[in-house]
C-alpha positions as CSV (number, residue, x, y, z in Angstrom):
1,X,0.0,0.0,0.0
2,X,1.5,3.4,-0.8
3,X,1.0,5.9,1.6
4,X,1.8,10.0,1.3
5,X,2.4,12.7,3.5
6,X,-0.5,13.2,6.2
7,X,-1.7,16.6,6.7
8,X,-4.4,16.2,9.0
9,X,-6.1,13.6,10.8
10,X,-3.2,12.3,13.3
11,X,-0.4,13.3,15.9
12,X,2.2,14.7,13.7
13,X,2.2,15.3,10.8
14,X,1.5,12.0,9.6
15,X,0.5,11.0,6.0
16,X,-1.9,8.4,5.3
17,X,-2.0,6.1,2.8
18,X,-1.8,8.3,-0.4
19,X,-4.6,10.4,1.1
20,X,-3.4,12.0,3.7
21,X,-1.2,15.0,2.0
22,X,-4.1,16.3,0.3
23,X,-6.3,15.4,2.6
24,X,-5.1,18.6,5.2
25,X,-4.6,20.0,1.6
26,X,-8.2,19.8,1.1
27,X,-9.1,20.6,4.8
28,X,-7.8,23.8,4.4
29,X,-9.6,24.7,0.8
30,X,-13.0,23.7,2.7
31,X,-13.0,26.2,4.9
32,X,-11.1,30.1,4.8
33,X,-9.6,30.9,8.0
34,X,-8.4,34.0,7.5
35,X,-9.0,36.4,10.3
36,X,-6.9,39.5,9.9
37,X,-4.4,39.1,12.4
38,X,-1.6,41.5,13.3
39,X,1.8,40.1,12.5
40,X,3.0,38.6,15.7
41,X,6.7,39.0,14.8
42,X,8.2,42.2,16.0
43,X,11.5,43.9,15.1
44,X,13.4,45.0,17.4
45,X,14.0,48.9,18.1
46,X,17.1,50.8,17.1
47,X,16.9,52.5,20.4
48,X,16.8,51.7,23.5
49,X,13.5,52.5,25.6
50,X,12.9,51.5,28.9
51,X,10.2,48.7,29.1
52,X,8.7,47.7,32.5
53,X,7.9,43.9,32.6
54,X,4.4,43.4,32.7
55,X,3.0,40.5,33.4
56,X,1.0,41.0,29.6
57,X,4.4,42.0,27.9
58,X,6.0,38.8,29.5
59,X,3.0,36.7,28.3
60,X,3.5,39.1,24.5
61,X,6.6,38.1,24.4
62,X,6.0,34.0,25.5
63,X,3.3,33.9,23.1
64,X,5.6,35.7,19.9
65,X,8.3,33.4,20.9
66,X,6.0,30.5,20.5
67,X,4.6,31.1,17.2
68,X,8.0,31.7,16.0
69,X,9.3,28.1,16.8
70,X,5.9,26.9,15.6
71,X,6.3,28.6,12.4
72,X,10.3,27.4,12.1
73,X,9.0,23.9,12.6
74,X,6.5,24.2,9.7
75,X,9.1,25.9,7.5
76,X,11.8,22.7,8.1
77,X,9.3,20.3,7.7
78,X,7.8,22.1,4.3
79,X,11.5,21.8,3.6
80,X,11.6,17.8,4.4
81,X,8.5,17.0,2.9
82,X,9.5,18.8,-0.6
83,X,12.6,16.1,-1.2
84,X,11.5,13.4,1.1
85,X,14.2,14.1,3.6
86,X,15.0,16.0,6.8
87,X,18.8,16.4,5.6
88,X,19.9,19.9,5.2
89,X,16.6,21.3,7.0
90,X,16.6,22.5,10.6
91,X,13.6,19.8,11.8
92,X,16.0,18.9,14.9
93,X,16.5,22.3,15.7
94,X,12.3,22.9,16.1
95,X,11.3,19.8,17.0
96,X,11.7,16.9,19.4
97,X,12.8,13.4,19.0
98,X,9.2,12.7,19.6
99,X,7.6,15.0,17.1
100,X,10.3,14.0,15.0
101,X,10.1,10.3,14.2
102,X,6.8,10.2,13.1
103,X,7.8,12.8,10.2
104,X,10.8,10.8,9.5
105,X,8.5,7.9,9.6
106,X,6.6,9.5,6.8
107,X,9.5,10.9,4.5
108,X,10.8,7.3,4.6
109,X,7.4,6.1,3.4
110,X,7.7,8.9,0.6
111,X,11.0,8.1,-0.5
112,X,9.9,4.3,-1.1
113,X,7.0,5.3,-2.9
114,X,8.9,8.1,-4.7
115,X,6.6,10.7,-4.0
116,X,7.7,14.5,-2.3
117,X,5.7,17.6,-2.0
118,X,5.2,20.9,-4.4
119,X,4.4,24.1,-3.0
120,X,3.9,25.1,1.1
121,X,0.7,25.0,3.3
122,X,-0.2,28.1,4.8
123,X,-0.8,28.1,8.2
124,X,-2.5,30.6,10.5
125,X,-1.8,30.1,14.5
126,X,-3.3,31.6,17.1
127,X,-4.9,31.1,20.3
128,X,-1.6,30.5,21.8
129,X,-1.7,29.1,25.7
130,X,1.5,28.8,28.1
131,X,1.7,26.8,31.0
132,X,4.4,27.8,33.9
133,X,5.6,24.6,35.3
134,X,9.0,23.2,36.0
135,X,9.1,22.6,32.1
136,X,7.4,25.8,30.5
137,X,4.7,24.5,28.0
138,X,2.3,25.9,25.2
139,X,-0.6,25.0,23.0
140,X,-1.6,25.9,20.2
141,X,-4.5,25.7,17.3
142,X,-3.8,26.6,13.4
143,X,-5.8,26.6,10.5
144,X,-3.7,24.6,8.3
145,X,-4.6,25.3,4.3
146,X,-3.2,23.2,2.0
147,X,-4.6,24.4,-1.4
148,X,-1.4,24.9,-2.9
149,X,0.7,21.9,-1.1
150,X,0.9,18.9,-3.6
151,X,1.7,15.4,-3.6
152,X,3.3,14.3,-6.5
153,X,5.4,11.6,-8.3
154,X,9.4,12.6,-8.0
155,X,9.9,11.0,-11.3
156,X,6.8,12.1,-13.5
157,X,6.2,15.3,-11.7
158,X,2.6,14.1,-11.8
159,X,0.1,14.7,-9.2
160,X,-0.5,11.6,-6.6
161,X,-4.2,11.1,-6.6
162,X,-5.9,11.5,-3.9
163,X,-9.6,11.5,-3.1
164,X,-12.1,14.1,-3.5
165,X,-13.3,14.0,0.1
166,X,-11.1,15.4,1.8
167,X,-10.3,18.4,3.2
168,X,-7.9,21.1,2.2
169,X,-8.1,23.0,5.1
170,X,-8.1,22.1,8.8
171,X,-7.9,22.7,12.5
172,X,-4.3,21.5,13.8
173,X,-3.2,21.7,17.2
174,X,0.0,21.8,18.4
175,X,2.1,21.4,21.8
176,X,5.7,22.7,22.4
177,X,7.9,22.7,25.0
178,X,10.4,25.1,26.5
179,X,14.1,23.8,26.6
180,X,16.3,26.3,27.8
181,X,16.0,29.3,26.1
182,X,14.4,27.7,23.3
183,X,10.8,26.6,22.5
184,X,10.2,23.1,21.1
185,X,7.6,21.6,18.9
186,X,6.8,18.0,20.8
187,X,3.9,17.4,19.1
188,X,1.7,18.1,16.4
189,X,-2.2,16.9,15.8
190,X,-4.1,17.2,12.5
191,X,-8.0,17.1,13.6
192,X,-10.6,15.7,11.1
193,X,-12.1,19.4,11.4
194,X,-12.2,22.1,8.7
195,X,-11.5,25.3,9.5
């Protein structure tokens, strides 16, 4: 049985058998999820100002630091996905061993069934919660749209079919961890909800 990339439906990012790519692809095309969000990244000032800390700007900057290793993770495993490896692509930097062999376990399926991915899912995070504990954690939920993130042949550059039913955009949830300094993607969960 030849199985593809999953974009929704299980912990990680998991690909069912030749479905599952599309499948979040399609998740996301059901439903738009585009609230107009403000960017969450912010640049730094070329001057100094004094900035008390607040509990809200500590939780700001939590949150922004969050959906910047969230985002990283999705960027390295776009990356991985589009050439069926996670060489040359900064998955171990973003994401756990955990998170990690189940997306290794799916670019090896990939490579033996010579499929990889064309284009990038978008993704739209929000809704961001942190936990304080003796390891700092955070949730969060996406809207993952894969319209324009293919499965397709390496060799033929042909589309993988997939079926009709499923959906191109969904709700994904996500859990990370705080090691150190840096935040941690431990786990990722494609829902069998559009968004």
């Amino acid at each position: 049985m030849t199985r593809a990339p999953r974009l929704q439906g299980r912990t990680t990012l998991h690909w069912k058998p030749a479905t599952t790519l599309l499948v979040a692809g399609s998740l996301l095309a059901l439903v738009g999820c585009s609230d107009s969000d403000s960017d969450t990244t912010s640049k730094p000032s070329s001057t100094p100002t004094a900035v008390s800390s607040s509990p809200s700007s500590t939780a700001n900057a939590e949150n922004t630091a969050v959906l910047a290793a969230y985002t990283s993770s999705w960027d390295a495993q776009t990356k991985a996905y589009s050439k069926a490896s996670s060489a040359g692509t900064d998955l171990k930097k973003t994401t756990t061993l955990r998170a990690l062999f189940d997306i290794e376990h799916d670019l090896k399926v990939m490579r033996k069934a010579g499929q990889v991915t064309t284009g990038k899912p978008v993704i739209n995070p929000k809704a961001v919660r942190v936990t304080h504990s003796k390891i700092p954690e955070a949730t969060l939920t996406d809207c993952v749209d894969t319209t324009h993130w293919s499965l397709i042949n390496k060799a033929s550059k042909k589309p993988v079919p997939l079926p009709t039913t499923r959906l191109i955009k969904y709700v994904s949830t996500a859990t990370l961890e705080k090691w150190g300094k840096t935040w941690m993607v431990t786990k990722l969960t494609a829902q069998d909800q559009a968004c």
